[in-house]
VEXKOL-690851 format. One record per residue (C-alpha): x, y, z; residue in three letters; residue number from 0. Coordinates in nm, 3 decimals, padded with zeros to 5 digits, always signed. Example, Ala and Ser with C-alpha at 12.3 -4.5 7.8 and 13.67 -1.06 7.14 Angstrom:
<rec><x>+01.230</x><y>-00.450</y><z>+00.780</z><type>ALA</type><seq>0</seq></rec>
<rec><x>+01.367</x><y>-00.106</y><z>+00.714</z><type>SER</type><seq>1</seq></rec>
//
This chain:
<rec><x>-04.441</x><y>-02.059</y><z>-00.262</z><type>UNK</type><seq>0</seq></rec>
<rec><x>-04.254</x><y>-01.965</y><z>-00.556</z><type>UNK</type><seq>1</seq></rec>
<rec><x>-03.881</x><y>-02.068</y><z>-00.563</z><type>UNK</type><seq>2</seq></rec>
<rec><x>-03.591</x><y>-01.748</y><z>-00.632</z><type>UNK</type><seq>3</seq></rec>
<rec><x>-03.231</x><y>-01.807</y><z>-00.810</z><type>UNK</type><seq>4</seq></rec>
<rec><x>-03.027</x><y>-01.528</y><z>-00.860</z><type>UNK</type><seq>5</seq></rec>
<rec><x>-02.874</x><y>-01.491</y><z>-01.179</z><type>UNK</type><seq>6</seq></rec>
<rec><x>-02.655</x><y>-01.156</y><z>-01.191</z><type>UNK</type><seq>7</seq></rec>
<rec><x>-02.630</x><y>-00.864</y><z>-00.936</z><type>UNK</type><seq>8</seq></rec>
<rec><x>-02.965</x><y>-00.736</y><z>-01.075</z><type>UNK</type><seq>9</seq></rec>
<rec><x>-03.141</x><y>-00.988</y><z>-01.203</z><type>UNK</type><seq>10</seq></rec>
<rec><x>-03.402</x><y>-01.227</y><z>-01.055</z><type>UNK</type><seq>11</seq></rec>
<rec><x>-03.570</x><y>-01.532</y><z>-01.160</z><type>UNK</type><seq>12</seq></rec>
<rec><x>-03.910</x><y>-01.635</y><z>-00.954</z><type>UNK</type><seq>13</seq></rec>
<rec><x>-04.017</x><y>-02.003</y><z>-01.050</z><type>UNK</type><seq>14</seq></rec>
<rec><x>-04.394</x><y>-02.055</y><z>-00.958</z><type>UNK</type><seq>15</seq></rec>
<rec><x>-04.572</x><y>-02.400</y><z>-00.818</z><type>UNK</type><seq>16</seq></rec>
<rec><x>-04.910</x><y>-02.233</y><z>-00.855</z><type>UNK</type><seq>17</seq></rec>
<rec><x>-04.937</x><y>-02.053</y><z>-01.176</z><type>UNK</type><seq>18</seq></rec>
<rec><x>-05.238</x><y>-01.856</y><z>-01.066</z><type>UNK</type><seq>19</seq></rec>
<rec><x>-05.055</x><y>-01.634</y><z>-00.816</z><type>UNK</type><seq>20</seq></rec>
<rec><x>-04.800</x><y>-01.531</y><z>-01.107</z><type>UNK</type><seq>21</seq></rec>
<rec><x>-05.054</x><y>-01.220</y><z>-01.235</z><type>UNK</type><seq>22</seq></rec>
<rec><x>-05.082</x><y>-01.098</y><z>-00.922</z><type>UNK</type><seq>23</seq></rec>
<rec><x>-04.666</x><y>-01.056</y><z>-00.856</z><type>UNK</type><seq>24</seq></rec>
<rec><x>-04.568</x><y>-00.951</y><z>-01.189</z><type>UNK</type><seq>25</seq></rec>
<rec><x>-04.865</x><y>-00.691</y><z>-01.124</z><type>UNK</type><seq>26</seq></rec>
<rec><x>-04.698</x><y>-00.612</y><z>-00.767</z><type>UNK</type><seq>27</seq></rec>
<rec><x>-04.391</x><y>-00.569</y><z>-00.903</z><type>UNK</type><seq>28</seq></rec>
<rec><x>-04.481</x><y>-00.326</y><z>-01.177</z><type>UNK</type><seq>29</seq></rec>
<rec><x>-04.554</x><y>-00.056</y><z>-00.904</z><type>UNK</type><seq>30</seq></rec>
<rec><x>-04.253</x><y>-00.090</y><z>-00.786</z><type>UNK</type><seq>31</seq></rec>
<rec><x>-03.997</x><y>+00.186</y><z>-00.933</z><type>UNK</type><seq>32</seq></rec>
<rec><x>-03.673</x><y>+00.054</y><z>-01.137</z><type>UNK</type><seq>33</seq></rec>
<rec><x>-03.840</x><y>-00.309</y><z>-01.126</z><type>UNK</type><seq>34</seq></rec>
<rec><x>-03.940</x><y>-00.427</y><z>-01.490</z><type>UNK</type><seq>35</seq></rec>
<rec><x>-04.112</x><y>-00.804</y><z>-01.564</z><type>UNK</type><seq>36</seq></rec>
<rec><x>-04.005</x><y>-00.947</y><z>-01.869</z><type>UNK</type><seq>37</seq></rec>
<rec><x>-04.118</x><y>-01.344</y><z>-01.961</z><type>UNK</type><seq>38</seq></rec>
<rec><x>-03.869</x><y>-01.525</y><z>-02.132</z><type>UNK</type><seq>39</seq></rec>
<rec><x>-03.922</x><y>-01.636</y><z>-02.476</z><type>UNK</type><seq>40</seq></rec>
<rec><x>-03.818</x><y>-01.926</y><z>-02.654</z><type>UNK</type><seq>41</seq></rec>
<rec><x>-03.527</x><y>-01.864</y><z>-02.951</z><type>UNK</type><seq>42</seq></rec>
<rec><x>-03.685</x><y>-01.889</y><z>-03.260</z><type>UNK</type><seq>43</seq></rec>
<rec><x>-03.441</x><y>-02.152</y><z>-03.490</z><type>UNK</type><seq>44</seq></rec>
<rec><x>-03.374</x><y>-02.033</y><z>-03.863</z><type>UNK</type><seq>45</seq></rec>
<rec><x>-03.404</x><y>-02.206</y><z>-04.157</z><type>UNK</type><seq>46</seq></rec>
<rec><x>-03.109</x><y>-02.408</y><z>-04.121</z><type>UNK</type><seq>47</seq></rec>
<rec><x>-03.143</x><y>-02.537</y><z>-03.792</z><type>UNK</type><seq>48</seq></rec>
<rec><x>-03.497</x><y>-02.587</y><z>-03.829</z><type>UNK</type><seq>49</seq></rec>
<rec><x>-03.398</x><y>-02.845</y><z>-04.141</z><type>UNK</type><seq>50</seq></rec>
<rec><x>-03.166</x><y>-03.023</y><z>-03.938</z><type>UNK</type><seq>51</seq></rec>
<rec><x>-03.373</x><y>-03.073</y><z>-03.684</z><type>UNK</type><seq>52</seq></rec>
<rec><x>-03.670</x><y>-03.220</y><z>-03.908</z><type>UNK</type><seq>53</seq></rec>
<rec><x>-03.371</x><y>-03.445</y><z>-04.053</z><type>UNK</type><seq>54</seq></rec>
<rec><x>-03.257</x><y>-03.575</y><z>-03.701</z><type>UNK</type><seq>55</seq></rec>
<rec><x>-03.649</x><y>-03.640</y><z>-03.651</z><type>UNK</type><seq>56</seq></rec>
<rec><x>-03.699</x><y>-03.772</y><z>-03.903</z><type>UNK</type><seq>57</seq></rec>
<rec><x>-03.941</x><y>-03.575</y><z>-04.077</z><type>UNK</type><seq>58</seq></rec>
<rec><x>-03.786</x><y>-03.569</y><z>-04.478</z><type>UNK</type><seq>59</seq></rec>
<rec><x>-03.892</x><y>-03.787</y><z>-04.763</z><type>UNK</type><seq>60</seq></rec>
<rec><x>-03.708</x><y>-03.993</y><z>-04.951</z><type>UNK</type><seq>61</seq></rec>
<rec><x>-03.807</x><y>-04.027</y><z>-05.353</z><type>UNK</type><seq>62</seq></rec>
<rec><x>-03.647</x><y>-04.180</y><z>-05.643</z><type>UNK</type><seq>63</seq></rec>
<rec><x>-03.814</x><y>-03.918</y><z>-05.890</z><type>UNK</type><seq>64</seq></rec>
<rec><x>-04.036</x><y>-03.632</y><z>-05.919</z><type>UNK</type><seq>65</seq></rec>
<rec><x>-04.320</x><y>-03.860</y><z>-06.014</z><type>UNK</type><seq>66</seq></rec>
<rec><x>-04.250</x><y>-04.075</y><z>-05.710</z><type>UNK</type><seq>67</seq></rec>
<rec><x>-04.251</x><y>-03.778</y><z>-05.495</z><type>UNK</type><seq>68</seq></rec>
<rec><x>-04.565</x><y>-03.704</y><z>-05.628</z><type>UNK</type><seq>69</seq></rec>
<rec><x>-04.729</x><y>-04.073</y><z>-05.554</z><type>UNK</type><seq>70</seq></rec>
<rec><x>-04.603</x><y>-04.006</y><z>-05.173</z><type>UNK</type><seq>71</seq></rec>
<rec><x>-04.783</x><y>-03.690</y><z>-05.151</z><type>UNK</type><seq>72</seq></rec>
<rec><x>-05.097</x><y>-03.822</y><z>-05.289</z><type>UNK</type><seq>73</seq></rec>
<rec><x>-05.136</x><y>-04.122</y><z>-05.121</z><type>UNK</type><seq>74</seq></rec>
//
């Protein structure tokens, strides 16, 4: 049974146990009139905050030169 939390005066957000019933509401809920199904999507980081991110994760390199950066890469 899917769980409901209402988030402004017109909005609605169904949370679903069983996935495979989800088709068959959003298509119920299309026929109805002024009703519109929209899936949220996930925000998209720019370049910025995608850096900082792979620092804080530690996904950066650390070289002393170019030619050390180089031995990194191809080893």
């Amino acid at each position: 049974m899917p769980t409901t939390t209402q988030i402004a005066q017109n909005q609605l957000i169904l949370t679903f146990e069983n996935a495979s019933i989800m088709s068959a509401v959003k298509k119920m809920l299309s026929f109805m009139q002024g009703v519109t199904v929209t899936t949220p999507r996930k925000k998209k980081l720019n370049g910025v905050d995608q850096a900082l991110l792979d620092i804080k994760e530690g996904r950066v390199y650390h070289a002393e030169s170019l030619d050390d950066l180089f031995n990194q890469l191809d080893a």
